[in-house]
C-alpha positions, 0 to 999 in steps of 0.5 A: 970821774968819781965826783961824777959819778956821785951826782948821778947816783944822787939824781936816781934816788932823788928821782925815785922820792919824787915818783912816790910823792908823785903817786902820793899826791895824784891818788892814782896810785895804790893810796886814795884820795883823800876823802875816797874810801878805800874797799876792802880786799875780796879773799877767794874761798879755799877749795873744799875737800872732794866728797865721795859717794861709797856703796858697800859690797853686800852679800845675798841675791842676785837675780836677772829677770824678764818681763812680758805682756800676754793674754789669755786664749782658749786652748781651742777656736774655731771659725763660724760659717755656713757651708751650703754650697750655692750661699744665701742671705743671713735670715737670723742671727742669734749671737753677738760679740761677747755672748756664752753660747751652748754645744749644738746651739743654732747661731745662724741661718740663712733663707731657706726659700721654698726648701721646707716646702720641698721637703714637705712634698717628699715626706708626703710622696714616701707617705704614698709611697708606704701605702702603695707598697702596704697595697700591694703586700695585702693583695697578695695575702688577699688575693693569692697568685693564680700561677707562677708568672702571676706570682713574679709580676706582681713581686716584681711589682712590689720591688719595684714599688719598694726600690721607688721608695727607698729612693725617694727616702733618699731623696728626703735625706738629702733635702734635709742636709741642705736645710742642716747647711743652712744652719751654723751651730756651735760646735761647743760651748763658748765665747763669740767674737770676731763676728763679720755678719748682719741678718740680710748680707750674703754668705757664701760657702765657708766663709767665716762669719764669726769665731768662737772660743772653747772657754773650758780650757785655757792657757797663758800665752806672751809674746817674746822679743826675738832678742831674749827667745834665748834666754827663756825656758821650760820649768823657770818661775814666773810671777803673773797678775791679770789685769782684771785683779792687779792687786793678787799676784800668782806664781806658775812656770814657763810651759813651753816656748815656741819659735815660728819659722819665717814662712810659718810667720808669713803664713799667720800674719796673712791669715790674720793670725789664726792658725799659726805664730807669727812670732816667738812666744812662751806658754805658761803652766795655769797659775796655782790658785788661779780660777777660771772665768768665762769672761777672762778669755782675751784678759790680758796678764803682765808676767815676770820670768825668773831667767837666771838667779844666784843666792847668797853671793857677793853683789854691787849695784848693776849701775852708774858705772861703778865698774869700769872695764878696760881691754877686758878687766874689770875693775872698782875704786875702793875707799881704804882708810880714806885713800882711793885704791883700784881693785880689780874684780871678777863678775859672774850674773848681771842681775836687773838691780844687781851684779854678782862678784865672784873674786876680788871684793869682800862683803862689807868692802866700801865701793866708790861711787863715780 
């Protein structure tokens, strides 16, 4: 039994030296073959340290502003047209867009047919009817009542002759309106555009024919997105520069705000505007230093409006997730000492470039940056 056993050990490890002579000689194993070089071992790097990215807590400023697109408009427009009431043709016109008319200047005029010849004829019948009525006073100096119903016949004449008169004077008077009718003349001094007009068209009664701008007095006015009306107010700094001089900027204040209501809205747009908003838009006070140009009516300007601001408080960037909420808190990575800590933080105004932090953080504390 033990013998037995012996040989069947012996086989096993002689089995063992025969499978590695095997592998030896083959070259199919971990050894090459004989003349087959053997490559070397690729070693994998080691993984480097995480590099991390800190800003520090800083302390001055934070401000959160808005900025919009404006124009500048005169503070009175009025529209051209003629108002006789039966129309005509335009017989001149004596304006174009863009050109600085003066109060009382005749702009446009429309045929006036054969009314100057009318009126002629009446100026010419009051002239007859003045010497007819110096007549009749002389022949009474001249020639003296003979008795008493003489006397009221013939100052029933005069009346008479008197009344006619005054009735044709009259008469005169109201050809001369219509002639004045035929006529647009600029109510003041201004700009002109919008014109709609060419000599030869027909013009009806108060239909307009051109706009002008009163250009000595203007005020500066932008449009507001609905969703920040709530944020602008009276009395807020605000820093403008005209697109005709980008390279001055000036400072002013928010004037007013002003916020349509819907059917005021409706209203404007149907009218293309004039007459009314059709939507929110804030006034500007006249910038200092600024000096008015006829030409800066309709000049566009950008202005940035100061909404909120805090000075000298602790401040972080206002992006790239530095602070991370979750259910309400706020919260920030600190590197201490090369070790990653959470804080949690406290934030007051969110700034355009920065955000204040009003408990938590220290200036100088170094913020990790995600």
């Amino acid at each position: 039994m033990r013998a037995a056993v012996m040989v069947r050990r012996g086989s096993m490890v002689a089995g063992v030296a025969l499978l590695a002579m095997g592998v030896a000689v083959s070259g199919c194993g971990i050894l090459p073959q004989q003349g087959v070089v053997a490559r070397p071992l690729t070693v994998l790097p080691s993984p480097k340290t995480q590099q991390i990215t800190t800003v520090a807590v800083q302390q001055g400023p934070v401000i959160n502003s808005l900025q919009v697109a404006g124009q500048i408009q005169p503070n009175q427009q009025a529209l051209l047209y003629f108002v006789y009431k039966n129309g005509g043709k335009i017989k001149t016109l004596n304006m174009k867009n863009g050109d600085m008319v003066a109060k009382g200047q005749v702009l446009a005029t429309l045929d006036p047919g054969n009314l100057p010849f009318q009126i002629s004829q009446q100026q010419l019948t009051i002239t007859q009817d003045q010497l007819h009525i110096s007549d009749l006073a002389n022949g009474l100096t001249l020639h003296p009542p003979t008795s008493a119903a003489d006397a009221a016949a013939r100052n029933s004449q005069l009346q008479q002759a008197q009344v006619q008169m005054k009735q044709h004077q009259l008469d005169l008077e109201n050809l001369q309106i219509q002639l004045g009718q035929l006529q647009v003349r600029a109510p003041y001094a201004g700009k002109i555009d919008k014109m709609s007009k060419h000599i030869g068209d027909w013009a009806n009664a108060y239909a307009p024919i051109a706009q002008i701008s009163d250009t000595s007095d203007v005020h500066f006015v932008a449009k507001l997105d609905p969703a920040t009306v709530t944020e602008v107010s009276p009395g807020q700094s605000v820093v403008l520069g005209l697109a005709s001089d980008s390279q001055h900027k000036y400072t002013t204040t928010v004037n007013s705000v002003q916020v349509p209501t819907d059917a005021a809205a409706a209203i404007a747009k149907a009218n293309d505007g004039f007459g009314g908003l059709t939507a929110p838009q804030v006034t500007l006070d006249i910038p200092t230093g600024y000096r008015q140009k006829a030409d800066d009516i309709g000049g566009a300007f950008t202005a940035i409006i100061t909404v909120d601001q805090r000075s000298n408080v602790l401040y972080l960037p206002n992006s790239g997730g530095i602070v991370t909420s979750f259910q309400g808190l706020n919260s920030v990575n600190l590197d201490v000492n090369g070790h990653i800590v959470q804080r949690k933080v406290t934030l007051g105004l969110q700034g355009n470039k920065y955000v204040e932090v009003t408990a938590g953080l220290q200036a100088g504390d170094m913020v990790v940056q995600p």
